[in-house]
Every structure is written in C-alpha cells, then in structure tokens.
N, C-alpha and C positions, 0 to 999 in steps of 0.2 A: 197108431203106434209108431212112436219113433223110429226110422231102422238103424242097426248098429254103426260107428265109425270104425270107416275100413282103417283095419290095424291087423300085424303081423298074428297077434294073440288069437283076434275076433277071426282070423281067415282060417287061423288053422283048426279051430275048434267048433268049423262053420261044418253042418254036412249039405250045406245047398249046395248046388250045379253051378254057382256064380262063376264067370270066367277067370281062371287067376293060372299061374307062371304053372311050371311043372312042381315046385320046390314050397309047397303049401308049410310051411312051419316057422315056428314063431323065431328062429335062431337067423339071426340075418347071415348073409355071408362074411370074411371077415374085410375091412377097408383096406384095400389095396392101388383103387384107385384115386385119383382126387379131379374134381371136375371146379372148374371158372365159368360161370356164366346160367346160372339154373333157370334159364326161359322154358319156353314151352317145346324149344324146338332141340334142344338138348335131351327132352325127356323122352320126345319123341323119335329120337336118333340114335345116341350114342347108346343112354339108359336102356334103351329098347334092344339094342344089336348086344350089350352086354346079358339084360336077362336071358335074350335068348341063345347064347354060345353055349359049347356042350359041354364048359368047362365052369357054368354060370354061378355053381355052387361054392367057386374058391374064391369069385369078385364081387368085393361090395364098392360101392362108391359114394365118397364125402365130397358133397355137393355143396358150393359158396355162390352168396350173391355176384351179379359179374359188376359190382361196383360200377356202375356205368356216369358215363359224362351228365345222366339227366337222373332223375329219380323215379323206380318203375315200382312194378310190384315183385318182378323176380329179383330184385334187392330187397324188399323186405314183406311184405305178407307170406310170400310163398314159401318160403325156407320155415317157418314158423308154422302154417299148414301143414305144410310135408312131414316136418318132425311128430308133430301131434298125431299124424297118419303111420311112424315108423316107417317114411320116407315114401309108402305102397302110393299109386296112384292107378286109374283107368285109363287105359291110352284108347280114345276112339278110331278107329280107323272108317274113314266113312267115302265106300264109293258109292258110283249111281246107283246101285240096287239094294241098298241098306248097310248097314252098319255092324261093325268086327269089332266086341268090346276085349281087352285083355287087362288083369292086374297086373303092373311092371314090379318089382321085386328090388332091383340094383342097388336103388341108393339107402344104404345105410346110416346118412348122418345130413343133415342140411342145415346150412348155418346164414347168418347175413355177410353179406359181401365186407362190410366194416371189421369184421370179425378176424382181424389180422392172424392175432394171436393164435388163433384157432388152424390158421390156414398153414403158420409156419409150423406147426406139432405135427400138420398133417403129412407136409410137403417132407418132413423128418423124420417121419418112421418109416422104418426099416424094412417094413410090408409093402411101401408104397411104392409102388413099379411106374405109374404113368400116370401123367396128370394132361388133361383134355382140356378143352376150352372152345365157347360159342359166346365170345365178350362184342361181336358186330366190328365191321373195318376199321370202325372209328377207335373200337379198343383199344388198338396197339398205337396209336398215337405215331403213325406214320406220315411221314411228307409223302408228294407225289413220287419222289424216287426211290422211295422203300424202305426209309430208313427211320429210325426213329426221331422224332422231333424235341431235340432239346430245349425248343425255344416255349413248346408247348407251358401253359400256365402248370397243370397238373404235375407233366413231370420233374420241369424247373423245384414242384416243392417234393415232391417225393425226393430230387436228387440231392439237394439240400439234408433230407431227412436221413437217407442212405449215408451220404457222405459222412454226416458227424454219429451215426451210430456205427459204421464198419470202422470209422479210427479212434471211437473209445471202445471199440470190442463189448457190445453189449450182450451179455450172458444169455437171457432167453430171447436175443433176436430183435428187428428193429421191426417195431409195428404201426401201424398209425397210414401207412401209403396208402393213395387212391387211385392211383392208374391201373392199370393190368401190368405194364412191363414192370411197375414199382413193386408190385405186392410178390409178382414171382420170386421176382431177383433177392429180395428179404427171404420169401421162403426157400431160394436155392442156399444163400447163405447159412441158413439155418440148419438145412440140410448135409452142407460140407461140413458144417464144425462138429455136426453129429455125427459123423461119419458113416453114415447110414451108405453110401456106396451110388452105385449109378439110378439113371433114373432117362426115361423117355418124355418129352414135350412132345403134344399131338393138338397143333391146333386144328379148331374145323370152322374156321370163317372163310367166307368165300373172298381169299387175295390168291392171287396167280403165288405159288410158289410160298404158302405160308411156312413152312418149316423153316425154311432160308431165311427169311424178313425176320420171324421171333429170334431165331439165333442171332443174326447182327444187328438187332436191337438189343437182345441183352449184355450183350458181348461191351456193344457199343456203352450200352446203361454202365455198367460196370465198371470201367474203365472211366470212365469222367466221375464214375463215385469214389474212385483211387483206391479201387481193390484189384490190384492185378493177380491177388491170388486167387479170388473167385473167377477171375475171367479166362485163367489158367485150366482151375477145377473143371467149368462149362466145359470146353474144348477138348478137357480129356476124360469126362464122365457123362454129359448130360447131352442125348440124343435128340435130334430134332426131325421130326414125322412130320412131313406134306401130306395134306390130305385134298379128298375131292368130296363134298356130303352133298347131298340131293334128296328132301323130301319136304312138299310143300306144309308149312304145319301155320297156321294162321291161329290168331286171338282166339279162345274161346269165347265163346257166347255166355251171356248169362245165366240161360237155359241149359246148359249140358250137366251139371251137376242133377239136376232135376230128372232130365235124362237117364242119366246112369243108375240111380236112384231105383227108378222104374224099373228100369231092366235087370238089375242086380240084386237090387234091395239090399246096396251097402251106401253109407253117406260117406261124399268125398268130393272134398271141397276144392281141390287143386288136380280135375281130370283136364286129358289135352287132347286133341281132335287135329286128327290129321289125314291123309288122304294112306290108297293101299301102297302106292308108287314106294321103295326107296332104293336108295345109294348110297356106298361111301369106298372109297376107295385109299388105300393107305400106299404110303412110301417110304420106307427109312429101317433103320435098326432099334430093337425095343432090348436094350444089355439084361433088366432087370425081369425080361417075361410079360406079357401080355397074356389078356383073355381071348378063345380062341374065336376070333370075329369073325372069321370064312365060316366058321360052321352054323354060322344065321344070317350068311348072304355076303358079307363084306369082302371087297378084293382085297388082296396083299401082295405090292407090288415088290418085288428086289432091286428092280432099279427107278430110282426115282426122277431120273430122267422122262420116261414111260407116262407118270403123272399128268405130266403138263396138258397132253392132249384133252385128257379128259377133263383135268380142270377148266380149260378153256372151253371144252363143248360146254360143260354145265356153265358155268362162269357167264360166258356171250350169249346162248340159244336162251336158256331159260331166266336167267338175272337178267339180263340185260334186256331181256322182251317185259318182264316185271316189271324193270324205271321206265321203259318206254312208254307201258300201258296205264303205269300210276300217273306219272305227268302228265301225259296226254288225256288222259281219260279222268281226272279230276278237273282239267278244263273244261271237258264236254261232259261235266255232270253225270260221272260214272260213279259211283260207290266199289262195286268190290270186280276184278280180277273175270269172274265169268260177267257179270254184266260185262265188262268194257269190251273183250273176245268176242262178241256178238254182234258189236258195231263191228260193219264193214267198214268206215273211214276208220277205225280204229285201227282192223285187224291188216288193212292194207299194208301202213307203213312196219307192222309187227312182220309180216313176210317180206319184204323189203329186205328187215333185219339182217334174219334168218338167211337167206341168201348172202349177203355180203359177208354174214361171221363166217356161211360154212365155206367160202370160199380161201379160206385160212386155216383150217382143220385137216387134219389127212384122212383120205378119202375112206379108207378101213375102217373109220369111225362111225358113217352114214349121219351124216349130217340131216339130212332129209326124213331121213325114219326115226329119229331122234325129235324133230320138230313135230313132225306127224302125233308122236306120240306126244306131245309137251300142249301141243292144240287140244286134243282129247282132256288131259288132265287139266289143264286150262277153264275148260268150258264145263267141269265138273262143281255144278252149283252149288251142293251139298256141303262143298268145302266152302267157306265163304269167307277169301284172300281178302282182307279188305285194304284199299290202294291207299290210304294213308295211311297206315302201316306199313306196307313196301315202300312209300314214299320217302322215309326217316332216311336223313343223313347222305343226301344224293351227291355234293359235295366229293365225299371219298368215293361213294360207288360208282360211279360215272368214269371216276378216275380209270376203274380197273374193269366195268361190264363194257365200255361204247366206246372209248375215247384207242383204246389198242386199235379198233377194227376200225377207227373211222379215219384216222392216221394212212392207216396202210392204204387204204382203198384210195385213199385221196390220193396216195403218191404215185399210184399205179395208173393213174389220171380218173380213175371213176367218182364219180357224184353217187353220194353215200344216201340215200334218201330217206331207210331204217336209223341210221345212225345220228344223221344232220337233225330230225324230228325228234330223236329222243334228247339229246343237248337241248335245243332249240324247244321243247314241251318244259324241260327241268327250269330254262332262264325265265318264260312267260308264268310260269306258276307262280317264282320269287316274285315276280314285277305286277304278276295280279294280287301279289298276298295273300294266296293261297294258307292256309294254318300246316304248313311245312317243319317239319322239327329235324334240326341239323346239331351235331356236336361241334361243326365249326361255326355257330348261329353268329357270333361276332363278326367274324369274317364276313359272313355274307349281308349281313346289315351292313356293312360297311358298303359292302360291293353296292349294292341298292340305292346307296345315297351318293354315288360316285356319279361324277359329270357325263362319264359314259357307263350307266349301270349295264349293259348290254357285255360288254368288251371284259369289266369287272369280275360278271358273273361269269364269263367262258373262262379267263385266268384260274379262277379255283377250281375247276375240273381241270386244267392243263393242257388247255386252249389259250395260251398266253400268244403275244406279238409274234415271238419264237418259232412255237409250233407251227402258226399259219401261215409264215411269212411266204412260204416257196410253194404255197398252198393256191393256186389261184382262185379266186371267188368262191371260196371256201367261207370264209367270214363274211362276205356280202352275202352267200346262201340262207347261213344262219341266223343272222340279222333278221332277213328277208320272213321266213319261217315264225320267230318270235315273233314278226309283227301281226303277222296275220293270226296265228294262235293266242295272241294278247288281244287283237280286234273279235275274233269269234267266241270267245271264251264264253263259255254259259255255265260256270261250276253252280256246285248246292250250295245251298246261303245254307 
C-alpha cells in the first residue's frame, strides 16, 4: 500500500503518532515572512527555529529559489516538491545514537528562484515583516573588500535592467533579474511604491558582518540604477540584521526519503538531515516585528557590535577547518568530513588551525571548548558532510574563513601552518583539477593557465603581491606546500 503524501490536510486528519510541529491543522500560518535561498540548510535553520517559536502560529514563510550563479535543485525541483507537500517537510536530526524525526510546518508558499514576479508581491505586502536569506558568499556578488561588484557579468545586466525599469516607472515592478542584490532591490522597489512600510533584511551566509555588506550593496545597487529615492527609502525604512547561523546540514542522501517513509509512514520527497547541534545568533532592529526566535534557542543581540565575536568563532574554528579539510582531504582521497577528522596528517594541520584563529577571539568566548566540541560533531559519521560540497566556491570563502587569521599571525611574525595548508590544499586541488565548482570558475581558469598559476591562484583569495610583500617567506612557504601537496596527491578517480 502506497503511504499518504505528507500534506497539511493528510496531517491533520492523520491519528498516527507520526512526529509533526505542535500546530497539526490544515490552515497554514499566515506569510509574513519571505525567505532567498531554499537549500537544505535553510530548512534546517531558519524554517526550523521559526516552527518552533512560541509565537509560530502568526509566521508563515514564502520561500524562493536562491537563483544561484550555477543551476541546482534548490532552484528548481525542490520548490515544486515543497508546494506539492504544502511547503511540510521531515527535518532528520541524526546524532551518534539514532535519529530525531520532526514535521517543520513554516513555510507556506515555495516558488522557483526565476519567479520574480512573485518575489516582488511578496516583498510588498504589508504582512511581510522580514525577509531572510542562505543565497552562499558568492550570492551577494561581493569583491574582496565588501562591496558589491559592478563589474560582475550578472549584475552589469540586472543593472541595466533596474536602470531602464526604475526610469520608465514600471507599474507591477521590474522582474526578470538574477543576482540576489538585483532581485531584492526590485522587490524593495516594489515595496516602497506600495507603501507597505518598513521591513528588516536578515541575511544568514557565513560573511563577517553580513548585515553591513547587504546594506552597502544595495545602497551601492541603487544609486548606479539612478534611484536616489530608493536608496533614500532603504536608509530610512529598511533594517539590516548580522547574523551568526551554525548547524551542520549536508546533501541528503538518496535513501532518507525511504527512511522517513519507514518511520512515519508519510511520503516526502524533499526531507533534510542534519545533525542535533545549532546556532544562530541575531543583531539589529526588526521596525516591522519578528517571530519570537529566543523562544526555540536563538540569541538576540541589541548591540551588533557584540556579533562579530561570534561570527568569527563560527566563521574561523568551524568554516574554515571545513575548506581546510575539504582541500586537503580530497587530495588525500577523503570523501566526506568524518572520514577526513580521522586521519591524523589531516587532523594535525586542522588543530594548527584552531590554535592560530583562537588566538584572535576574546578569551570569554572559549575558544578551545568550542573546538573540543566542533571535533566531536566533526567525527559524527551519521551526518555524512561530504567535501565536495563544502569544497563549492573556495575563491570567496578563503577570502573571509583563513585569509583574516593568516594575515594577522603573519604580521605578528608567526608561521601560520593551519592556515598556509589550507590556501596552499585550495591552489593544489585547482592545479591537480580536482572537479571543484566556483561561481568565479572564469576567474580561476584563467589563473590556471597564467605563466605563474601558483601566484594567480593566491590573488583570488587576496593573496595578491600587496598583501605579501612585508610578509617574509610567507609566499615561498606557500608555494613550498602546493608543491609537495601537488606531488603527494592521491584523490578518488
């Protein structure tokens, strides 16, 4: 016998024990929020900390593809999934002793990323309090120095597209863009001429000080589109939230549906598996109200100065031992995150790390009990991180997990050996042709075929002549490293 498709109707009129929210009934909550980026690790975070606030029955969330630089499935399968589902999904939570199933509830609407139109209705009604986002670093189409890149191919045409639809005043809004800062900035537009009122941006990608960066990108967007009244609007209605998020949520497997299946006896085609661990930590002012996220774990900070720390513990200890582990550990023929933690030549240069970042953290943070604990979660098999995955788009992250703490330590005169091995793991992958996926992939083809691909590749993390000049054998180190990581390499064919 077939089992039912988990759906709002099929839940509430189920009398199994199946595990589902407190709020079993077929009325979804009503769309107040709007979410960018519908991966897995959105569903597992945000979607999740909203079903469970004590206020979970007044927020629903319209959820869009995160329109991304490559073509995935959380652009288009999964939004179509999801809806067919009435947005419900199975969040697995799986540590070493078995597994925590729950139906998440949240999101009431899921659409494809293309779906412009859709997105500026959303961003425009008058319900909608706060719009979130897990679009990856590469999203915001940022340079090394923060700021958004005009030169970028994407936004050059989104800006184009902005420009001549904000100076013929186009009535239902300009749709058609495919960046993140393009499609917002359309739907902030949209939202100012409705007058629908204030509203909060809460991004949660792992950049140092993400609230600040979206604001002066769009500030920035606006203003070269030749809407000084929108960039007006922003600065004196639209809030921007830093955030700190932390919880491992890796690919599902093609077995977990079948899983849940088992256990539930509901069919659901778009479940996500993640570990028990999480975090998220907020900073900023929300004008139009927020769901109440402390009441299912989440910090809420008042000064968002406060943030940074934590963003950099998570940011450096845990991201940044991830690129270390995936470059390195796809050279040495690692597949997923607990294999590679189990090699000792691995795991050496990973505490190397950990040492150097925490030596940049203030000390009330516990830098070491924090690793302690990130080792454990680490080595948890069950979860199965897999390193070409964390691999994607090393380019930007490099920029913002290794390259801060390998700067400093170098100035301070120490030899970085955590950090020099993670650069130095990211250039020998390129130069072995590793199957690496980067949203600047031109870029780095280029670097590859340069007379010094070595030197190339350190420039796009922000290893340039610049950086290392007053750096002594700092770039003969690195070099040094590549070679021999390029020489030992034994990846999976």
């Amino acid at each position: 016998m077939t089992a039912p498709l988990l759906t709002r109707a099929a839940l509430a009129a189920s009398r199994r024990g199946s595990p589902r929210p407190a709020a079993a009934t077929p009325t979804p909550p009503p769309p107040r929020l709007v979410h960018l980026g519908l991966g897995a690790f959105h569903r597992a975070h945000q979607a999740w900390y909203t079903a469970r606030a004590a206020d979970a029955a007044d927020w629903g969330v319209v959820a869009f593809g995160g329109r991304a630089p490559r073509s995935t499935t959380a652009d288009t399968d999964v939004p179509a999934l999801l809806a067919a589902q009435d947005g419900l999904f199975t969040l697995v939570e799986r540590g070493g002793a078995g597994d925590e199933l729950t139906i998440v509830d949240s999101i009431v609407a899921s659409h494809p990323g293309p779906r412009t139109d859709l997105l500026n209705a959303a961003v425009a009604d008058a319900r909608t309090a706060v719009v979130t986002l897990t679009v990856t670093e590469a999203g915001y189409r940022a340079t090394p120095a923060g700021e958004i890149d005009l030169d970028d191919d994407g936004v050059r045409a989104d800006l184009a597209l902005l420009r001549a639809g904000f100076a013929a005043g186009v009535a239902d809004g300009v749709t058609g863009a495919t960046t993140t800062p393009g499609r917002l900035l359309a739907a902030l537009e949209h939202r100012r001429r409705a007058g629908a009122g204030p509203i909060a941006l809460v991004p949660c990608d792992n950049l140092p000080g993400n609230g600040a960066l979206l604001r002066t990108s769009l500030l920035t967007l606006a203003q070269a589109a030749g809407s000084g009244v929108l960039a007006d609007w922003i600065t004196g209605e639209v809030a921007f939230v830093s955030t700190s998020v932390d919880r491992i949520t890796p690919r599902a497997q093609d077995d977990l549906s079948a899983l849940v299946e088992r256990e539930t006896g509901w069919r659901d085609a778009v479940p996500v598996v993640t570990e028990p661990f999480s975090d998220w930590v907020l900073a900023g002012d929300f004008p139009a109200g927020r769901p109440a996220w402390e009441t299912s774990g989440a910090r809420v900070l008042t000064d968002a100065r406060a943030l940074e720390a934590f963003e950099n513990r998570k940011l450096w200890l845990l991201n940044g031992a991830h690129s270390l582990l995936a470059y390195a550990g796809l050279l040495a023929g690692r597949a997923s995150v607990a294999e590679a933690v189990t090699d000792p030549a691995l795991l050496a240069p990973v505490r190397a790390w950990w040492s150097e970042a925490a030596r940049h953290l203030p000390a009330a943070l516990d830098a070491d009990a924090y690793a302690a604990q990130l080792l454990s979660r680490f080595r948890n098999h069950r979860v199965e991180h897999r390193l070409l995955q964390i691999s994607a788009d090393g380019s930007a992250k490099l920029r913002v997990r290794i390259v801060p703490v390998l700067l400093a330590e170098t100035a301070a005169g120490r030899e970085a050996v955590g950090a020099e091995t993670a650069v130095a793991a990211w250039v020998a992958a390129h130069l072995r042709e590793l199957p690496l996926v980067d949203a600047a992939g031109e870029a780095v083809a280029a670097a590859r075929a340069a007379a010094d691909p070595v030197g190339a590749l350190l420039a796009l993390v922000g290893l340039d002549d610049g950086a290392l000049r007053d750096r002594a054998g700092l770039a003969d180190r690195i070099r040094e490293r590549v070679r021999v990581l390029v020489e030992s390499a034994r990846p999976v064919t």
